[in-house]
N, C-alpha and C positions, 0 to 999 in steps of 0.2 A: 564497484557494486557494493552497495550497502546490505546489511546484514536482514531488513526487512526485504531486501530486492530478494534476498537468498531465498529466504522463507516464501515469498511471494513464489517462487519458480519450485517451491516444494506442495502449496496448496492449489485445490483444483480450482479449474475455471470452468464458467458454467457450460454445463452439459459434457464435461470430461472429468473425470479421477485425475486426481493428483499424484504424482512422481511415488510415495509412497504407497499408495493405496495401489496403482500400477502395481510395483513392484509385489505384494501381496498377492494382487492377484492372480497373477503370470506364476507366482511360489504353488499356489493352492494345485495349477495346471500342469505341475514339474512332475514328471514320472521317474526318475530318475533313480530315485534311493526305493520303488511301488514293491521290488524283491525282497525286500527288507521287511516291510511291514506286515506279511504272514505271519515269518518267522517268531519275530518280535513279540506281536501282541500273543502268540500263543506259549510263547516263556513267562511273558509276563503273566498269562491265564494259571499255568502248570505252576510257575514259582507260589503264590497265591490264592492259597486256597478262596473260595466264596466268602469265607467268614472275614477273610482276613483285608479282604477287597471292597463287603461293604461296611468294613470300620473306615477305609481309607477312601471311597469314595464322599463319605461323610452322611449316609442313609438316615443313620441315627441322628442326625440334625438338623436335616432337612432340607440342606442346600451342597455342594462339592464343598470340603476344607479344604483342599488345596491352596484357593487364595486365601483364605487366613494363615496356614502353613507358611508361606513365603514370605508373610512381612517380618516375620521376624528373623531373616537373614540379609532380607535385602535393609530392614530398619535399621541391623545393629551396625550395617557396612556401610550404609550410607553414613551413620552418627560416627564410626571410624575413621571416613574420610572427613568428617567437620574436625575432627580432635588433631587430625593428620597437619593440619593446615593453623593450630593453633599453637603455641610454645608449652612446654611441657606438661603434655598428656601424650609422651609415646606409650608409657605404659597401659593406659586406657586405652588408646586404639587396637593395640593387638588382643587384648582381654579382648574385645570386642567383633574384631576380628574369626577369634577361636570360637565365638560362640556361636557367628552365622555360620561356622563351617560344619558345629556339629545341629544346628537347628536346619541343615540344608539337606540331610539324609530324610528325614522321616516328609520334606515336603516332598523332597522327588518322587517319593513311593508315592505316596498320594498323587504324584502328578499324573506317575508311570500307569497305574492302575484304573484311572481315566481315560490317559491317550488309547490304551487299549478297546475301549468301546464306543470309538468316533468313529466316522463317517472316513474314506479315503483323504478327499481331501483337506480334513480336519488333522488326519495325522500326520497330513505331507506337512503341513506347517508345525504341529507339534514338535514331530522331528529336528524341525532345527531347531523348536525353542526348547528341545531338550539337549540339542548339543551345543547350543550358545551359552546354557547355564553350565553347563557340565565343563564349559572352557573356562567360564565364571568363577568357579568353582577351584578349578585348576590354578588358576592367577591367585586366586585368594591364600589358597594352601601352600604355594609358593611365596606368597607375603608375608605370613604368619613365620615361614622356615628363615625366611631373611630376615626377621624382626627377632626373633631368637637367639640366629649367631650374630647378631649387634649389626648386620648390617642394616638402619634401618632409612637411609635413602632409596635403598634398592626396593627395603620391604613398602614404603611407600608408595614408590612409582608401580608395584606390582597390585596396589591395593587399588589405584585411580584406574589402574586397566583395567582392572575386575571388575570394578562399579560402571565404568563405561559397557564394561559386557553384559552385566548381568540386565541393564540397563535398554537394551536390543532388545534381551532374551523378555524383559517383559514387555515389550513394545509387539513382541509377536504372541505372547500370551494373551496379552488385548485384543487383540484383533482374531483369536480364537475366542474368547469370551462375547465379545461384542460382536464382531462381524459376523463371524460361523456360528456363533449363537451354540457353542459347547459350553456342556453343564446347564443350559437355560432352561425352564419349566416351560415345555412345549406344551402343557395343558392349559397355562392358566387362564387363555383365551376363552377358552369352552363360558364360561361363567361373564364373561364380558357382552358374549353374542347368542347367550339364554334368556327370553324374556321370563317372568316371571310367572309361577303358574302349572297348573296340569296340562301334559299337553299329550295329545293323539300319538301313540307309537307301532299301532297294528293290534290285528288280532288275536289271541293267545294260542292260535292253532296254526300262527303264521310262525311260531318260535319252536321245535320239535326239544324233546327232552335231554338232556347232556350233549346242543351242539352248539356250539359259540357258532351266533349269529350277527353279522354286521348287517346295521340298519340304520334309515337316517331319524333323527329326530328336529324336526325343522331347520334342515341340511344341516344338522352335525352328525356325524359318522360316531355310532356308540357301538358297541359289544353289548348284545341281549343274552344269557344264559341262563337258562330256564333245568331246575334240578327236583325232581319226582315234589310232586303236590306242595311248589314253594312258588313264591309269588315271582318274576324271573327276576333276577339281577343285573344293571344296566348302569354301565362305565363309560367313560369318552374312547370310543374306540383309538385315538390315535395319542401312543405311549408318551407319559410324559418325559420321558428321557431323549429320544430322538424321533418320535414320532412313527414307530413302528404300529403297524396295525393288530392290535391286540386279540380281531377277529381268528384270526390266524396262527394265535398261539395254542398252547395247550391249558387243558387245566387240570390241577393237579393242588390236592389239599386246601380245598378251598378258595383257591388261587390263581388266576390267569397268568401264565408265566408268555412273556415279548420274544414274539421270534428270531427280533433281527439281534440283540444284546442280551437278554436272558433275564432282566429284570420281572418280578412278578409283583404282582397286586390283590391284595385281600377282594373278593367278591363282595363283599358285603358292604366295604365302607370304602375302597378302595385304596386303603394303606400301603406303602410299596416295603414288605417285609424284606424282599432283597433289592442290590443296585444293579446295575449301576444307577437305576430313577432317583433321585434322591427325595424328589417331591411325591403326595398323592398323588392318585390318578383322580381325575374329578367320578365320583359318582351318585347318583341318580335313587331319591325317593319313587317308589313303583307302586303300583296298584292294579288290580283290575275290577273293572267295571263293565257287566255285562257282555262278560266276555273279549273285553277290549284291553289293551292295556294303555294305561296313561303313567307318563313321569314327567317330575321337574327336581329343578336341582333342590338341596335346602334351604329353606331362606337365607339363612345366613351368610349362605356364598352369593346371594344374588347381590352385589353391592359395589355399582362404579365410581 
């Protein structure tokens, strides 16, 4: 069998997933470690304060750092194994080595403080792609201690296993980024499927005074909240973090706080002041007009 035959028996054929995506998704359906992940994400909550959670989910930038965090362990270990394989640069491979192991602490936080506000079967995978790094991890620290006492055969072979690990570990990071759509802007839709324009949202006696109302606006589901003689304010009801219904949170400081993750969103412009959201929420230019009220989004976001 040839090595495309291999590959060929790895990709799918039409109208089946392939061996790998199989294997994925059979992972996602594993209940097996489900006692764990209480426990867990509520250490990781407690260990972590708020503040310290939405630096590491990346709030302040507007997208998860996590994968920027990673490349530069997985970058300096892979440029370790090219030097590994070349004649005299042992001493740069292990420099190199040391540095993804200490640039590998502050991505895990970041990873950990993520995995903590997915969905079940987001975390059943996470789980392992945090224990596949953390083995990764392990091989590599092991490389580094055998590159030290001069064994460095050993320290090699320990580095090509760690790259093969850490190498899984992002294969199933993928497939929570892309497939399970973790860390993705579940809002940015809204603005793709808003035509342009003022448009009919109800009456303003249909919105009562301090109660987060969910309503459609030419079938999108928004949060209408209406506060003593202000004109109401109107967000895409479904959170841009995982799609929790915003109707249903509270508000507090100006603020609609997601009941399913705890991310909140400025009322007014819809900024996500805490995470885990790390994107806006999309919101909504308002008016009323004889009693009616009408919204569109602002021009500027109208744009495919």
């Amino acid at each position: 069998m040839t090595f495309f035959d291999r590959l060929h028996g790895l990709l799918p054929e039409p109208g089946r997933p392939g061996r790998v995506l199989a294997a994925m998704d059979r992972l996602e359906g594993t209940r097996w470690a489900d006692s764990l992940l209480g426990p867990l994400r509520g250490a990781v909550r407690t260990t972590l304060p708020e503040g310290a959670r939405d630096v590491l989910h990346g709030t302040w930038l507007g997208h998860p750092v996590h994968p920027l965090m990673v490349q530069v362990p997985i970058g300096t270990w892979m440029s370790a194994a090219i030097l590994d394989l070349l004649p005299g640069h042992r001493g740069g491979a292990g420099v190199l080595v040391a540095v993804g192991l200490a640039a590998a602490l502050p991505a895990a936080l970041a990873g950990l403080a993520d995995w903590a506000e997915l969905r079940k079967p987001q975390m059943r995978v996470g789980l392992l792609h945090a224990a596949t790094n953390t083995a990764a991890v392990a091989l590599y620290a092991a490389s580094l201690s055998a590159r030290l006492r001069g064994r460095r055969l050993a320290g090699r072979g320990l580095g090509f296993a760690g790259l093969a690990t850490v190498s899984v570990g992002g294969a199933l990071g993928g497939h929570l980024a892309y497939r399970q759509a973790a860390g993705a802007n579940h809002g940015d839709s809204v603005a793709a499927a808003m035509e342009p324009g003022w448009h009919p949202l109800g009456g303003l006696d249909e919105f009562p005074v301090g109660v987060p109302v969910r309503h459609l606006l030419r079938d999108i589901p928004v949060l209408v909240y209406r506060e003593p003689g202000e004109t109401p304010r109107v967000l895409a009801d479904r959170c841009a973090h995982m799609g929790g219904p915003l109707s249903e949170g509270t508000i507090e400081d100006g603020c609609v706080r997601c009941p399913w993750h705890g991310s909140a969103f400025r009322l007014t412009d819809g900024w996500n002041v805490h995470g885990p959201a790390t994107a806006p929420q999309p919101a909504f230019e308002c008016r009323v007009t004889d009693g009616r009220v009408e919204a569109r989004l602002p021009a500027e976001e109208k744009e495919i």
